[in-house]
DRENVOKE-763955 format. One record per atom (N, C-alpha, C): residue in three letters; x, y, z. Coordinates in steps of 0.1 Angstrom, whole numbers, plus 5000, padded with zeros to 4 digits. Example, Ala and Ser with C-alpha at 12.3 -4.5 7.8 and 13.67 -1.06 7.14 Angstrom:
ALA513249435078ALA512349555078ALA513249675078SER512849785071SER513749895071SER512950005079
END
This chain:
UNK564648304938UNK564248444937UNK565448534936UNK565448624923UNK566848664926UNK566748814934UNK568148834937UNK568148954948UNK567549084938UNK567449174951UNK566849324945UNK567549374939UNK567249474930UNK568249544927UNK569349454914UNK568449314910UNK569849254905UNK569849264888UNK570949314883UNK570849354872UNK570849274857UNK570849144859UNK571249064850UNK570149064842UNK568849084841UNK567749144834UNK567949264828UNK567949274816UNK568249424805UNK567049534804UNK566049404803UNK564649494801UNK563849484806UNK562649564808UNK561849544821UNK560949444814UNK560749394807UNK560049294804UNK560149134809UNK562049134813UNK562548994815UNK562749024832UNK562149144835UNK562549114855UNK561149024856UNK561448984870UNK560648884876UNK559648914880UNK559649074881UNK558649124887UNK556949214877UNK558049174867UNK557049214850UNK556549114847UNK555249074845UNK554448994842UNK553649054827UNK553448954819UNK551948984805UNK551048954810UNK551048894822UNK549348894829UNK548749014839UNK548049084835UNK547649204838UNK546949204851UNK546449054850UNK545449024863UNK546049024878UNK548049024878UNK548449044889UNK549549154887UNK549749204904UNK550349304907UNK550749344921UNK552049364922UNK552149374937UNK551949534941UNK551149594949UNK550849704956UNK552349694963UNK552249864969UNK553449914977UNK552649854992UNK554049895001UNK553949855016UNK552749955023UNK551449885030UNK550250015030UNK550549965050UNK550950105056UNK551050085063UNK552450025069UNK553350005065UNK554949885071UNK554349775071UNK553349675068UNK552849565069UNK553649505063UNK554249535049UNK554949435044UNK554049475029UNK554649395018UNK553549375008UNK552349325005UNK551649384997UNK550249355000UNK549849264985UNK549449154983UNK549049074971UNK547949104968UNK547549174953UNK546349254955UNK546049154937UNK544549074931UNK544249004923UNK543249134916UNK543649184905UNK542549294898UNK542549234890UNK541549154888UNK540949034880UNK540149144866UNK539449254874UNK538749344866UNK539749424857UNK540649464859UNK541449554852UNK541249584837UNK541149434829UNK540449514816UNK539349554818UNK537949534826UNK537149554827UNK537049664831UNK538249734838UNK538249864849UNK538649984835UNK539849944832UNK540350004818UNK539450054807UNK538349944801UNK537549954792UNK536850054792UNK536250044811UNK534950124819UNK535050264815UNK536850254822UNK536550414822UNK536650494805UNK536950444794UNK536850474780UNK535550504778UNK534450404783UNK533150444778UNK532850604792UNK533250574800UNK532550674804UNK532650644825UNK532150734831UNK532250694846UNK531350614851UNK531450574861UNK530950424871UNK529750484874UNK528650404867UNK527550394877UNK527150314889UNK526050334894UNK525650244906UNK524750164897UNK525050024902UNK524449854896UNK522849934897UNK521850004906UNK520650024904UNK520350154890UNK521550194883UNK521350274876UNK521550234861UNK522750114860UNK522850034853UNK521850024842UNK522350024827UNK521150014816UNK520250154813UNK520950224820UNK520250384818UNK521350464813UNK520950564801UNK521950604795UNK523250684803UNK524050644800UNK525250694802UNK525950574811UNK525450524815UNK525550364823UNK526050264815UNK526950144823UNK526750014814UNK525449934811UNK526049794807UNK524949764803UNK524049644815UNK522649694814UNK522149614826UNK522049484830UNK522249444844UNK522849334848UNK521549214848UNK521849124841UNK520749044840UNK520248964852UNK519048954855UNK518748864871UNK518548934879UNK518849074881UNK518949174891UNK517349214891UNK516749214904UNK514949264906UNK515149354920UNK514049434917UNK513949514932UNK512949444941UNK512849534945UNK511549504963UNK510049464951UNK509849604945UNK508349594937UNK507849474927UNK509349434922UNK509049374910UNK509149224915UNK509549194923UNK509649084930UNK508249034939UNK507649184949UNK506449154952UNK505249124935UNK505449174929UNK504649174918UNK504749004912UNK505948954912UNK505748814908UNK505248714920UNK505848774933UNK505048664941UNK503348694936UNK502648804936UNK501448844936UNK500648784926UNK501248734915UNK500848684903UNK500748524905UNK501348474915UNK501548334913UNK501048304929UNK500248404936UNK499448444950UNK497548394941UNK497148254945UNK495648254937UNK494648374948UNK494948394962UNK494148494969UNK494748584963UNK495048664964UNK495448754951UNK494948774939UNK494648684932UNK494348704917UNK492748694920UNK492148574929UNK490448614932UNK490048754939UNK490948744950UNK490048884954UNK490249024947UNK491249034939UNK491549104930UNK490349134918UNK489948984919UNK488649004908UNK487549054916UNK487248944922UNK486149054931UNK486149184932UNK487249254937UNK487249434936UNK487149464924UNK487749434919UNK487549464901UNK486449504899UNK485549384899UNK484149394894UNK483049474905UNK483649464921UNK482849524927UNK482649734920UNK483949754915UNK484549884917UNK483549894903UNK483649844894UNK483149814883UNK481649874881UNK480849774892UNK479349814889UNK479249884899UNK480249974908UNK479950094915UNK479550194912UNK480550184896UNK480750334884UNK479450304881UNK479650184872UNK478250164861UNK477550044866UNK476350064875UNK475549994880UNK474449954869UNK473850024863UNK473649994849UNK474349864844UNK475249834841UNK475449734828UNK474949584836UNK474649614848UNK473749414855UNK472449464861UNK472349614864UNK471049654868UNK470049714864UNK469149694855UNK468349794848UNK467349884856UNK467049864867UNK465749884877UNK465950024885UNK465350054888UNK465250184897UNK465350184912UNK466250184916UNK466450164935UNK465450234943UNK465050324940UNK464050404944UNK462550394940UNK462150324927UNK460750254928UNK460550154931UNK459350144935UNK458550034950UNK457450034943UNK456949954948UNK455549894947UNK454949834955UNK454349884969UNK453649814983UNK452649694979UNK452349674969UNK451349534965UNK452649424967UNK453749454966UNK454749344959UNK455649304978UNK455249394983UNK456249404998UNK456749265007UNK457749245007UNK458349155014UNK458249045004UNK457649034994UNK457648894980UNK458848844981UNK458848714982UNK459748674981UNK460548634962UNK461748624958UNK462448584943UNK461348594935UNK460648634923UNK460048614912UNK460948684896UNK460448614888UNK460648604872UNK461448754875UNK462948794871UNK463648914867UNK463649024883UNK462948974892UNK463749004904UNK464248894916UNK465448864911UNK465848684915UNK466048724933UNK466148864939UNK466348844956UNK465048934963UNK463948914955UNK462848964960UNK462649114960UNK461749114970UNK461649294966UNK461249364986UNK461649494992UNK462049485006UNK460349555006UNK460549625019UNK459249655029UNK458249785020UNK458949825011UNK458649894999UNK458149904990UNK458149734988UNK458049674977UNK459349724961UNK460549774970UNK461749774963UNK462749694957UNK463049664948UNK463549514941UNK465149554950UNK464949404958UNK466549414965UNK467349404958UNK467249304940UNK468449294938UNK469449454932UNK467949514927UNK468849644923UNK469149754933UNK468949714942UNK469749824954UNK470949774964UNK470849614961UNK472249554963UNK472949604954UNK473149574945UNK473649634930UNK474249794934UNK473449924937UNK473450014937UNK474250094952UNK473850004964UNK474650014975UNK475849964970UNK476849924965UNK478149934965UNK478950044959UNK478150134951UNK478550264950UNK478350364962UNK477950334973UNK478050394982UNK479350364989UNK479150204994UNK480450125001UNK482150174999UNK482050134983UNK483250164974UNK483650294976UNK482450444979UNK483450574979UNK483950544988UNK482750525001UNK483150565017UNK484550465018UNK485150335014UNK485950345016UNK487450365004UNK487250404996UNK488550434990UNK488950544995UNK488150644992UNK487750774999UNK489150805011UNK487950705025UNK488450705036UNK490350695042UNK490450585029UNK491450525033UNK492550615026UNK491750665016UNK493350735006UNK493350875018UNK492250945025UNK492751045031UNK493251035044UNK492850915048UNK493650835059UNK495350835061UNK495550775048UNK496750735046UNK497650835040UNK497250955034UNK498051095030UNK498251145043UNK497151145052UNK497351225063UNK498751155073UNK498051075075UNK498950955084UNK500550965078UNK500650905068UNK501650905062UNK503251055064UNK502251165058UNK502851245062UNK503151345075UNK502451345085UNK502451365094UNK503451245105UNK502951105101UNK504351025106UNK505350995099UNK505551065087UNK507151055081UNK507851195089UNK507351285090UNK507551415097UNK508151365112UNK507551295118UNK507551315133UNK509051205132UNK508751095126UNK509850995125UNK511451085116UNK511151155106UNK512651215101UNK512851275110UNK512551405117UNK512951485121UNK512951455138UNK512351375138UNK512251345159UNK512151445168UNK513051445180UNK512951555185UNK511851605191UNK511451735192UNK509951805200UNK508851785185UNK509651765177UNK508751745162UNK507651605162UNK508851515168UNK508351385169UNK507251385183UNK507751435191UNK507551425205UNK505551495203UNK505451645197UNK504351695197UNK503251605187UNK503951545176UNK503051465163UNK502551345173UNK503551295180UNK503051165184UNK501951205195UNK502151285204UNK501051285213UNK499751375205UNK499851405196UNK498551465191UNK497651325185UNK498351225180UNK497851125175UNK497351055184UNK498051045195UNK497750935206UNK496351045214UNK496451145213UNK494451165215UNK493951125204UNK493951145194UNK492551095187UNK492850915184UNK494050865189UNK494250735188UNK492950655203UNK493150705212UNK492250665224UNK490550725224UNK490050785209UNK488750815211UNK488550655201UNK487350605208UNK487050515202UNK485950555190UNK486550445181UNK485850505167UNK484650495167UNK483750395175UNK482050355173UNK481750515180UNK482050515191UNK481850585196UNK481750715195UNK482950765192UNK483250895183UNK482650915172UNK481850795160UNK480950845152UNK479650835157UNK479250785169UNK477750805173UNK477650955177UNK478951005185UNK478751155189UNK478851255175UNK479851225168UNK479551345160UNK479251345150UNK478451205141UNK477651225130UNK475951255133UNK476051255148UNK474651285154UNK474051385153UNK474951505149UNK475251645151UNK474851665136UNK475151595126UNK475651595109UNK473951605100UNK473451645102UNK472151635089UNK472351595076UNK473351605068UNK473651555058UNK473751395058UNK473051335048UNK472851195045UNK473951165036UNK475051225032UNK476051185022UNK477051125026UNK477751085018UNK479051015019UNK480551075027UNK480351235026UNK481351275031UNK481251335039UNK480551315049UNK480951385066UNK480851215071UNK480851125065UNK481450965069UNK483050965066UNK483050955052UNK484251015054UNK485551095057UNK484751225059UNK485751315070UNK485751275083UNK485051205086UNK484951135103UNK486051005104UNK485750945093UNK486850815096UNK488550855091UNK488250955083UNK489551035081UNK490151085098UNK489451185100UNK489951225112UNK490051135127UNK489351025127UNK489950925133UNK490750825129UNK491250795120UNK491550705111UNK493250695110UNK493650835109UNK494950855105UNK495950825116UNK495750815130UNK497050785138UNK497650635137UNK496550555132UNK496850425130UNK497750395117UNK497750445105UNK498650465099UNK500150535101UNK500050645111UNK500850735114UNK501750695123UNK501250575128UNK502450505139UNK503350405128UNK502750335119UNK503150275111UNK504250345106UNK503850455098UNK504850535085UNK505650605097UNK505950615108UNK506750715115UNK507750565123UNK507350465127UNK508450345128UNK509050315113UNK508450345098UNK509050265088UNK510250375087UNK509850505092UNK510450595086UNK511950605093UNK511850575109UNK512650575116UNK513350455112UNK513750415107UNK514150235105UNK514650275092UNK514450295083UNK515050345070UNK515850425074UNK516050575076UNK516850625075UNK517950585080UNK517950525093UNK519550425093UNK520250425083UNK519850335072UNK520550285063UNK521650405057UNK522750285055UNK523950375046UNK523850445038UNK522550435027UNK522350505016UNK521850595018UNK521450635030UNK520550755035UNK521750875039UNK522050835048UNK523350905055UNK524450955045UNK524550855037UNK525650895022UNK525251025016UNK523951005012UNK523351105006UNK523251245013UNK522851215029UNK522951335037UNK524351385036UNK525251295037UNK526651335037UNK526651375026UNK526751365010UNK526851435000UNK526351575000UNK525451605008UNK524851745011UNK523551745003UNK522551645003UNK521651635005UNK520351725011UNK519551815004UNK518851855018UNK517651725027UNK516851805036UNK515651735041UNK515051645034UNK514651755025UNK513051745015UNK513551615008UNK514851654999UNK514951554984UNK515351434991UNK516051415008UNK516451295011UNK514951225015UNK514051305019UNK513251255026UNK512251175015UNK511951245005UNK511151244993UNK511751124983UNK513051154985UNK513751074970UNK514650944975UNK514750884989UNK515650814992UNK514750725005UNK514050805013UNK513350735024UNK511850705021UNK511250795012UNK509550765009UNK509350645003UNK510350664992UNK510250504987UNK510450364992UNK511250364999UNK511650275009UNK510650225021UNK510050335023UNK509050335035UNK507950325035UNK507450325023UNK506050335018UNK505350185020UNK506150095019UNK505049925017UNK504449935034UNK504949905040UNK504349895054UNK502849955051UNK502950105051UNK501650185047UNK500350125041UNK501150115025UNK500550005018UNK499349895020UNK500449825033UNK499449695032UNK498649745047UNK498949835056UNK498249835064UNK496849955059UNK496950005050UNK496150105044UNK494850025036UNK495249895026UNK494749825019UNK494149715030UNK493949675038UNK493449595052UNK492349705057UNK492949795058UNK492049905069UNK490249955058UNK491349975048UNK489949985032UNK488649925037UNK489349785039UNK487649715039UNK486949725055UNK488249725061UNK487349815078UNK486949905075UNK487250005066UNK486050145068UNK485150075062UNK484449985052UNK483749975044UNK482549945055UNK483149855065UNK482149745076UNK481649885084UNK482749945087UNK482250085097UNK480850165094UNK481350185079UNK480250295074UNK478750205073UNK479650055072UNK477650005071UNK477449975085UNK478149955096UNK477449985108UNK477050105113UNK477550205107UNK477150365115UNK475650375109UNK476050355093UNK474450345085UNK473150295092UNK473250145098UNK472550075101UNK471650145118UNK473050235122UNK472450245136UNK472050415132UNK471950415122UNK471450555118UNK471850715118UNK473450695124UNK473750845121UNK474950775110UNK474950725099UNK476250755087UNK475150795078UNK475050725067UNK474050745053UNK473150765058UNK472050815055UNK470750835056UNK470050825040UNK468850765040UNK467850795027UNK468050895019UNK467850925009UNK467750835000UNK468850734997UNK469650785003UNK471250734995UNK470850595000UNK471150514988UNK471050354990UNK472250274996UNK472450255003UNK473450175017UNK473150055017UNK474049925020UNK473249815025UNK473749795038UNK474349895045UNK474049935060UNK472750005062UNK472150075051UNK470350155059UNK469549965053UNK470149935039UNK469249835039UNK468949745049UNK470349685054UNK470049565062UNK469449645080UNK469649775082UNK468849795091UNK467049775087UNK466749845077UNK465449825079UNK464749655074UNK465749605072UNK465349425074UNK465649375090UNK466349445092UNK466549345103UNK465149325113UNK464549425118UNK463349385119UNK461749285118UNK462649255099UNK461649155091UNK462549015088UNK463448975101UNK464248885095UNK463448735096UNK462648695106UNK461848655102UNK460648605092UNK460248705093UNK458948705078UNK460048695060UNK460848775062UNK461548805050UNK462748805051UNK463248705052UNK465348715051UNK465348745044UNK465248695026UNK466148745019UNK466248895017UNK465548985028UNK465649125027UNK467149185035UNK467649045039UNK468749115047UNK469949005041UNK469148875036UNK470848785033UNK471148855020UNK470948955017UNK471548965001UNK472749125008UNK471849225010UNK473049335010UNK473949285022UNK473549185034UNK474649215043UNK475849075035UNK475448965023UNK476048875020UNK477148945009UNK476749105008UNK477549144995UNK478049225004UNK477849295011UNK478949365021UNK479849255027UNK479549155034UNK480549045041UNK481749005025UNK480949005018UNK481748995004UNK482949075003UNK483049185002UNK483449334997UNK484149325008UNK484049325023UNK485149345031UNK485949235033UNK485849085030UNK486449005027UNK487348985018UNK487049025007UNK488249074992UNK489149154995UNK488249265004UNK489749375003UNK490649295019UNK490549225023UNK491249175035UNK492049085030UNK491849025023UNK492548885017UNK493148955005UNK493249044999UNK493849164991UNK494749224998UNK494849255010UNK495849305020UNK496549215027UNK496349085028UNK497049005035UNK498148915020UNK497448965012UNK498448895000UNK499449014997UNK499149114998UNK500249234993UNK500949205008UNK500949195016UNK501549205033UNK502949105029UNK502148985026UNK502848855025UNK504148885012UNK503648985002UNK504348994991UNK505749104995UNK505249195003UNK506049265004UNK506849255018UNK506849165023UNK507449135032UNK508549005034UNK509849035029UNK510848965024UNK511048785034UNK510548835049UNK510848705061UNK509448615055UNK508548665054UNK507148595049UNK507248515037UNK508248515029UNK508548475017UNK509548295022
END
């Protein structure tokens, strides 16, 4: 090694310390440590970068003004989405809602018959030619008001669950960002209507309700409904915002809203998700038990919670008046369970 300073080199090309390999370089002394051996392996790459233009972040990559996108790279969504596809509960119960949701709209395209005409000569008959599940105490053809009760099932719970889960959701993203007396008042307002019990609380106040419709069911399971989601999205929420990327952004000067909205909602949202898509087919069982014990739906509206109440009486003489709507309700809350236990499993990275 020759000494510092030593002159016998003319050009800076022949000192020892000039290299044509670009990939090394010695840094100054950082700190008196001494010299620091530093490998910029990237340097043409670093060189190039900045010609085209400034450094994106790898999740922005392939979007204009960006390089170009990194091949292999998947997020949370797209990743749950492949497990989901190659999930067979998943792809059946998937079908099943499908088709249930299906002949909710258009009950028509498998039912031609009138839910509402009867014929007392025909009462309690058991299967005949074009009515394959007999006909109930009415002489009403069960199979077309099985058929027709799942447009009841289907509002009360999508209904239920999407106003469940708006409420919940934001009400515990609130209490969880902001904490504090914010947190402190949200949570105890939830924890009362979290300790009214639900049977309960719909025997008292749909008792009060005259309306035989679908929605004073569902503003009842709404208003009880949401602290259970609201504990969920106010722990996802609290647990997210930790993260680095959150704080960066605060620290960039960030407000509330856009951090809360654009950096933690997304993030925070699956928990919801699958506990929201589980709960769906609990409201569905709810609403046909409140039916059955007589303050949810009421007549005319066709339920196969009013159905299978007024079989249950004739279960003897006439099952099939009660194995058919309570076999397609046990159906319907079954799909959407095993529909929530497959998104759960998908979007939960340790379950993998």
């Amino acid at each position: 090694m020759p000494e510092p300073f030593d002159t016998r080199y003319e050009t800076p090309h022949e000192t020892p310390y000039a290299t044509h390999d670009t990939t090394e370089a010695i840094a100054p002394s950082v700190g008196g440590s001494g010299p620091l051996d530093l490998v910029a392996s990237g340097a043409g790459t670093l060189e190039s970068g900045a010609r085209r233009g400034p450094w994106r972040a790898p999740w922005r990559r392939g979007t204009r003004g960006g390089g170009p996108a990194v091949p292999g790279t998947r997020g949370l969504w797209s990743d749950a989405w492949r497990e989901l596809r190659r999930n067979p509960v998943f792809l059946v119960s998937a079908l099943v809602i499908l088709f249930l949701v299906v002949i909710a709209i258009w009950p028509q395209l498998i039912a031609s018959g009138n839910p509402y005409q009867g014929d007392l000569a025909k009462a309690q008959d058991g299967p005949a030619p074009g009515h394959p599940f007999g006909y109930d105490l009415q002489g009403r053809d069960v199979y077309t008001r099985t058929v027709y009760g799942a447009r009841a099932s289907i509002t009360v719970g999508t209904c239920a669950t999407a106003g469940a889960a708006l409420l919940g959701s934001v009400l515990g993203g609130l209490a969880g960002f902001f904490g504090g007396w914010c947190d402190a008042l949200l949570s105890r307002i939830a924890d009362v209507f979290f300790g009214i019990p639900i049977l309960l609380g719909g025997l008292v106040f749909l008792s009060v309700v005259t309306s035989g419709s679908v929605w004073p069911v569902v503003g009842f399971i709404v208003l009880l409904g949401w602290p259970q989601i609201s504990r969920i999205a106010r722990g996802s929420v609290v647990a997210v915002k930790q993260h680095d990327y959150v704080q960066a952004a605060r620290a960039l000067g960030a407000g509330s809203g856009r951090t809360l909205l654009r950096h933690i909602a997304p993030n925070a949202v699956a928990p919801v998700i699958v506990v929201a898509t589980i709960a769906l087919g609990t409201y569905i069982a709810l609403e046909a038990t409140l039916s059955f014990l007589g303050v949810g739906l009421k007549p005319p509206t066709v339920s196969w919670g009013i159905d299978i109440s007024s079989a249950a009486t004739q279960i003897r003489n006439a099952p099939h008046m009660l194995l058919w709507p309570a076999g397609a309700l046990s159906l319907t809350v079954l799909a959407f369970i095993m529909l929530g236990d497959a998104v759960r499993d998908a979007l939960d990275p340790k379950l993998r």
